[in-house]
N, C-alpha and C positions, 0 to 999 in steps of 0.2 A: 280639692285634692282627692284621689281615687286612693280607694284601699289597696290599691296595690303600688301607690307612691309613698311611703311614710316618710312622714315629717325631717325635714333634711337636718343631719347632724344624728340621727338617730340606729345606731348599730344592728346589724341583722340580728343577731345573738341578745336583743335588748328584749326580757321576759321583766313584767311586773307581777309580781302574784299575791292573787287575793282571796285571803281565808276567812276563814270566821262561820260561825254557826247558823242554822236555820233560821230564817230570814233575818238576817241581818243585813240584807240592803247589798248582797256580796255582787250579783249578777247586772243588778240596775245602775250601778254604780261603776263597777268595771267598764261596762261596755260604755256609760257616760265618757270614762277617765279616754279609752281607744278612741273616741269620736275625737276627744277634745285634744290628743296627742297629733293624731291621725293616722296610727299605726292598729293590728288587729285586734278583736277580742275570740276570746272561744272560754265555754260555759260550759263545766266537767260535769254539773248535775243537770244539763242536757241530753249529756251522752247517756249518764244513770236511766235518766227518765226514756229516752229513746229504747237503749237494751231493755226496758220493762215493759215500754210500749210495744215492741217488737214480741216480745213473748208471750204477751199477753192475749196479744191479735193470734196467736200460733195454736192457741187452745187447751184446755187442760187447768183445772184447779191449782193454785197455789197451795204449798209451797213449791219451787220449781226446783228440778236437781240443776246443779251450777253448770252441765254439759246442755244441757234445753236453752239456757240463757243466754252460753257464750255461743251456740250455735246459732242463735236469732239473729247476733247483732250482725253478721253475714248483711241482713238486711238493711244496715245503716249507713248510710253517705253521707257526703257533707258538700255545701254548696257555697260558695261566696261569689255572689251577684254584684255584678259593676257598680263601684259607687259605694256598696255597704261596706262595714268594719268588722259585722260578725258571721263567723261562718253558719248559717243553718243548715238542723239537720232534715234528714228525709227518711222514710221508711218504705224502702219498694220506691224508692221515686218518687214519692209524694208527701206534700206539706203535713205536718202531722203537729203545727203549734199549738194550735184548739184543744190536742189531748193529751200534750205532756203535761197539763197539771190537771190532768183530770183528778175527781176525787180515786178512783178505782189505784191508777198512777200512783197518786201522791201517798195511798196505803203501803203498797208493794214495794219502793223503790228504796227506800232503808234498809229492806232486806237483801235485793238484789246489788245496793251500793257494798254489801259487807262479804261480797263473796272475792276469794282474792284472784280469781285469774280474770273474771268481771272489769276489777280495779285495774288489774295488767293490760285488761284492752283499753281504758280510758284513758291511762296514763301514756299507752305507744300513743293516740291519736292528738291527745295533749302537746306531744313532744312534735308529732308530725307536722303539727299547726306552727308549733316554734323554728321549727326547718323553714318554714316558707317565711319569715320576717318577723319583724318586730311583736310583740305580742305582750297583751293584758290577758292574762287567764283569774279563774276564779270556782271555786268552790274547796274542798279538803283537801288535806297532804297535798296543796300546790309548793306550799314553801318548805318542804320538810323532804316529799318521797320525791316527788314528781320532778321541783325545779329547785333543788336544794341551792345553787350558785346564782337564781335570780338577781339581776340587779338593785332591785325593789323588792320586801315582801311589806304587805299588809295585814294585818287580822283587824277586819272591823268586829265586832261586838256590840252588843244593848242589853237592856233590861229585857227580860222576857216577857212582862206584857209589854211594852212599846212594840218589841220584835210581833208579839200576837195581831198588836190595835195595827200594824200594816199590813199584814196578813193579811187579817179581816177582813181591811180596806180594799185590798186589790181583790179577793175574791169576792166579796160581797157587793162592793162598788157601792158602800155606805159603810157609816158606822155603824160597829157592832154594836149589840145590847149588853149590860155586864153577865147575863150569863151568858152569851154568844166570844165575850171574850174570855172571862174565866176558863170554858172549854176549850178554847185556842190556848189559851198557855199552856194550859195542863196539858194541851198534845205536843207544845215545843218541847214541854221540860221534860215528858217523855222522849223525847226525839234526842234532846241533847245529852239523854243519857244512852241511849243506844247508839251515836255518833260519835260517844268519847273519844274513841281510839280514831280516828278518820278527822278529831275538830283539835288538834296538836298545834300551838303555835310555834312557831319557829323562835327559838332562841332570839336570832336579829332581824325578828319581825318588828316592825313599829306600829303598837295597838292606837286603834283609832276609837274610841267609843262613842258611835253613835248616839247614845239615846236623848239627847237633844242638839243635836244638828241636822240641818234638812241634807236634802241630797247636793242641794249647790254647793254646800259647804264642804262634806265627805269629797266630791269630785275635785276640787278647788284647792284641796290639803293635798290628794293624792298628787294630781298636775303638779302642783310644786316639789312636792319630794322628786316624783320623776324628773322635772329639767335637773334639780340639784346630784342625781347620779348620771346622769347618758354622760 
């Protein structure tokens, strides 16, 4: 089944959305749930990370004024390749996955997520993606500003070091050491306190707490809520 066939029985207007905090398994697991449906996915701290990446490449020390950033994103497109689920972005036309989580990236983009006309482009291209079909979105204010009438919402969540020990894992591609994790939490639970406003769950969201379920599991819960609303 091609991404631009979704799963039959399945409403154009069908959004799932998935919230929840710094690495809480939001984006890895979304985009599992769209394979496993067979409808799309699109990743809101993509866009974050592309506008940062975008102005970063543009030149000029941080902090940036909010007219430099929303001027960059000019430079951001989005692509869905025959056969894929999720749309990737581009910068100038060209692949730029290698350096959305760069460290340089993953410094700046907290700030650049909190500026609000920033959040008003991510949110139109949110919404643009839900125009074309079926859709698993994922990162902040999806089930509150962005897709308040979602058919689905999710807030996964975990403990802060689990959330850390994966971190770790995917950027280290080993285990951390404890003081290699210790300094990873302590930069979530700084994160989660400058994300407060942006990590709001939805009222009739259904919280999933990860921190001891693998990802077959998260994907597996989600899949079944979803048949249970289309």
């Amino acid at each position: 089944m091609s991404a631009a066939e979704p799963a039959r029985g399945v409403v154009r207007d069908f959004v799932i959305a998935i919230d929840g905090p710094a690495a809480s398994g939001k984006s890895s697991t979304a985009r599992r749930v769209a394979e496993r449906l067979g409808i799309h996915h699109a990743d809101s701290g993509v866009l974050y990370r592309a506008a940062t990446l975008a102005r970063q490449r543009a030149g000029g020390a941080p902090p940036w004024p909010e007219d430099s950033v929303l001027g960059a994103t000019r430079e951001v497109t989005f692509v869905l390749s025959p056969g894929e689920t999720s749309w990737a972005v581009r910068v100038k036309g060209s692949s730029v996955d290698d350096e959305l989580h760069s460290p340089v990236v993953s410094g700046l983009v907290s700030h650049v997520a909190q500026m609000p006309r920033v959040r008003s482009w991510v949110n139109e291209q949110m919404r643009w993606f839900a125009a074309r079909g079926p859709l698993v979105v994922d990162g902040r204010d999806m089930g509150t500003a962005v897709f308040p009438d979602a058919r689905l919402k999710i807030f996964l969540d975990a403990h802060p070091t689990v959330r850390a020990r994966r971190r770790s894992l995917q950027q280290l591609d080993r285990l951390p050491s404890v003081e290699e994790l210790a300094a990873e939490t302590e930069r979530l639970t700084r994160r989660d306190e400058k994300d407060a406003t942006q990590t709001r769950r939805a009222p009739d969201a259904i919280v999933i707490d990860t921190t001891h379920l693998t990802q077959d599991e998260q994907v597996a819960q989600i899949a079944a809520l979803a048949k249970g609303v289309r």
